[in-house]
Every structure is written in structure tokens, then in C-alpha cells.
C-alpha positions as CSV (number, residue, x, y, z in Angstrom):
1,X,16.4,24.1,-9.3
2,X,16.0,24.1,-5.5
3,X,16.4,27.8,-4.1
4,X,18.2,26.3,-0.8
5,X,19.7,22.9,-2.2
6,X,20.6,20.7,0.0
7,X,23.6,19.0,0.3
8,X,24.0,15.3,-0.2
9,X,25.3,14.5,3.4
10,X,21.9,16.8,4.7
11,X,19.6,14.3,2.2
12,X,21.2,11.4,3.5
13,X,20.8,12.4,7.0
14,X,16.9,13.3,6.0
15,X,16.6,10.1,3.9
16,X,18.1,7.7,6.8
17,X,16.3,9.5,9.4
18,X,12.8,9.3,7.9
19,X,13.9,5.1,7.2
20,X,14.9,4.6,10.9
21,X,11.6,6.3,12.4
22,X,9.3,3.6,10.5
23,X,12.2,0.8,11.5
24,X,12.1,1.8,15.6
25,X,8.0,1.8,14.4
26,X,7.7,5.3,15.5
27,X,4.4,7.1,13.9
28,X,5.3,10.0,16.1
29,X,8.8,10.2,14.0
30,X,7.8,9.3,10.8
31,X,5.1,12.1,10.7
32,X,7.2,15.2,12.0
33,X,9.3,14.2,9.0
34,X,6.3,15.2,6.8
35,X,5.0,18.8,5.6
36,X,1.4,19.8,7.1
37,X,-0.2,19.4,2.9
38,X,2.4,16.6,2.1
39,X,1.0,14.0,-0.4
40,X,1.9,10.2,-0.5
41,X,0.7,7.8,-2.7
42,X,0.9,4.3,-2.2
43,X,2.3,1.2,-4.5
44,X,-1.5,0.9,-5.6
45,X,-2.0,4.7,-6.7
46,X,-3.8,5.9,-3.9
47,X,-3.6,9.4,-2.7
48,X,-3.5,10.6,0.6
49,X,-2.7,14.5,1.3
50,X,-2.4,16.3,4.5
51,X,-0.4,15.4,7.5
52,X,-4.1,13.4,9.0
53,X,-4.8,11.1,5.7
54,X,-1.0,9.9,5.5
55,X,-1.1,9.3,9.7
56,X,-4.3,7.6,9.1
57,X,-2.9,5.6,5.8
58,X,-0.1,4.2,8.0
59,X,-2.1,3.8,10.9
60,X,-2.6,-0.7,10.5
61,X,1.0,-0.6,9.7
62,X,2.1,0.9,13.1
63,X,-1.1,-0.8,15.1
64,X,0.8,-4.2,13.7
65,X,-1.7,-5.3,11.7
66,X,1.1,-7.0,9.0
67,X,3.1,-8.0,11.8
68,X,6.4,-6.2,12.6
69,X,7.8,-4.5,9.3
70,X,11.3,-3.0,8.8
71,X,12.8,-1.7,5.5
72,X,16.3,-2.7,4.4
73,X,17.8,0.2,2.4
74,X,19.2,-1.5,-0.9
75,X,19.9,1.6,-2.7
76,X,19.7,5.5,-2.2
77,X,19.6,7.9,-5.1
78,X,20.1,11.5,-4.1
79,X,19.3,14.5,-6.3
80,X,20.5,17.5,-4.0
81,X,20.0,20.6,-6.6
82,X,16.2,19.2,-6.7
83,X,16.0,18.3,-2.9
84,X,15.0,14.4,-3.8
85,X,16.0,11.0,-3.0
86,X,15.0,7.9,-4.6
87,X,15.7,4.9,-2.1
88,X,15.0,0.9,-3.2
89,X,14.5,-1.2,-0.2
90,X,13.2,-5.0,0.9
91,X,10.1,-4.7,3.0
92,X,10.4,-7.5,5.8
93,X,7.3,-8.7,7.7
94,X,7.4,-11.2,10.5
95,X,3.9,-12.4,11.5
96,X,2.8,-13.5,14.7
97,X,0.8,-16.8,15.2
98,X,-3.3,-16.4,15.3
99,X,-3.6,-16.0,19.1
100,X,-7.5,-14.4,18.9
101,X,-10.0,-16.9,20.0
102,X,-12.2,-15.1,17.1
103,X,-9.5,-13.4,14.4
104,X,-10.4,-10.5,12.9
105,X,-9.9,-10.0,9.0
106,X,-6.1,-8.7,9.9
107,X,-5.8,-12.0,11.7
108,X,-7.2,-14.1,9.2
109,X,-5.4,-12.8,6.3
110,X,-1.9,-12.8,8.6
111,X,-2.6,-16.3,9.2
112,X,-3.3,-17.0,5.5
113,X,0.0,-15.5,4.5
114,X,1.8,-17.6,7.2
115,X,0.4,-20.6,5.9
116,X,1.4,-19.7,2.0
117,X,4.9,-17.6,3.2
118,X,5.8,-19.3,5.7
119,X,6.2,-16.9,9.2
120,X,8.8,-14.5,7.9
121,X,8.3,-12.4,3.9
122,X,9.6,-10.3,2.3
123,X,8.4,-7.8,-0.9
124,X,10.6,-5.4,-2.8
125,X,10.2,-1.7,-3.7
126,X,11.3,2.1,-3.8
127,X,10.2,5.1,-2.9
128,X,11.1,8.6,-4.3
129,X,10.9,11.1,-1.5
130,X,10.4,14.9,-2.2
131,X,11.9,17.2,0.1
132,X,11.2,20.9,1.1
133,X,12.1,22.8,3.9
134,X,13.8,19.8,5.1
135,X,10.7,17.6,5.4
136,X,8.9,15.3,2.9
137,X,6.5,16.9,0.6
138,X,5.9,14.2,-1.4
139,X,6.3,10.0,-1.1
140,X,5.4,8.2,-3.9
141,X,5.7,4.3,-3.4
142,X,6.4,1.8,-5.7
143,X,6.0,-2.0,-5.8
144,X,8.1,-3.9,-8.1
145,X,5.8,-7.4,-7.2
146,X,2.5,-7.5,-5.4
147,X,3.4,-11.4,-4.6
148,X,5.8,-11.0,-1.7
149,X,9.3,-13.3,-2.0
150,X,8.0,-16.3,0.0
151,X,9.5,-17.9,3.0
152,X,13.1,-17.1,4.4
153,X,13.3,-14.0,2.5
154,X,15.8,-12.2,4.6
């Protein structure tokens, strides 16, 4: 049990906040929401601890390198007494057209996925957020298909 639990309307606050700051495609925001030895590990099991691995992990995302992403909260699981939040969301990515005269391999594979997805996917997961102090401690991400949804996925 938490020593100061939170309550659920401060989690929610925490939970939406930390979603909005990677939907307005904010690094700044989304890594003040994050302790200074916080750990995340991504949908593939790979770890990244400390505030300068998890900036540097979500560093293509926010450079645009799988065009412009926003998460659509499906569901949001709060567990105040233990200060965390399980939330299941659609990951949408709309890709730009291959403007480079020479792509590079973010390019090439955009392209690819435009060609096979069409210009607009979508891929579904969750994440369970741990919370201390009223920042994330830990993010653990989870992929329920490494094949996004295809073309028109909302």
C-alpha cells in the first residue's frame, strides 16, 4: 500500500495529463511527467531507465519519424491505494508522402507502410503506468498485434 495514495480524480488528472503531452507531441511535457531513475520498457521488452534513455527512446517518435501519432484512450484502470493506472489505447499514425529526393530508412519504411496501410494506421495496446510522488516511475508498454489494423483505421 501507497504511504500517500492518491485519489482517483488526482490519477486521472496524472493519467490524462501524461496522454495529452505525447497527443500536443510535447517531449518537454511528456518527460517532466517522469521521475529522474524512471524505467520504461517498450511493447518489445526493451529497457530504458533514467530520465536521458526514455527522452532518447522517444526521441524518432517526436522528430516524426512514424508520422504524426496520437493515442485514443479506450480504457483507464486506476488502482489509487497502489498509485497505478493501467490505460488501453489505439495508437494512430498518419504518414506523410516521400518528399526526400534520397529517403532515408525512416522514409523508406514510411513509404512501405503507406503502400501496404494505406496513408492513415492504426495499432492497439496498453500501458500500465506506475506512479510516485506524482510522476511516472515506471511505463511498461504492451502490444496486443505487431501488424497495425490497416487502412482507415480511425
Amino acid at each position: 500500500m501507497a504511504i500517500h495514495a492518491l485519489s482517483r480524480d488526482d490519477l486521472l488528472v496524472l493519467v490524462d495529463g501524461f496522454l495529452d503531452a505525447f497527443n500536443r507531441n510535447d517531449l518537454d511535457a511528456v518527460m517532466h511527467h517522469f521521475t529522474e531513475d524512471a524505467l520504461y520498457v517498450t511493447y518489445d521488452g526493451k529497457e530504458h531507465r533514467g530520465k536521458g534513455k526514455i527522452r532518447a527512446a522517444f526521441e524518432p517518435q517526436f522528430r516524426g519519424e512514424f508520422g504524426k501519432i496520437s493515442f485514443l484512450a479506450e480504457d483507464r484502470l486506476l488502482d489509487e491505494e497502489a498509485g497505478k493506472a493501467m490505460v488501453r489505447w489505439t495508437c494512430r499514425h498518419e504518414l506523410e508522402g516521400g518528399q526526400a529526393a534520397l529517403p532515408g530508412l525512416a522514409e523508406v519504411r514510411n513509404l512501405v507502410f503507406r503502400g501496404v496501410y494505406g496513408r492513415v494506421f492504426a495499432w492497439q495496446g496498453l500501458d500500465v503506468l506506475h506512479f510516485e510522488g506524482g510522476k511516472v516511475r515506471e511505463k511498461r508498454t504492451y502490444s496486443q498485434a505487431h501488424v497495425p489494423l490497416g487502412r482507415g483505421a480511425r
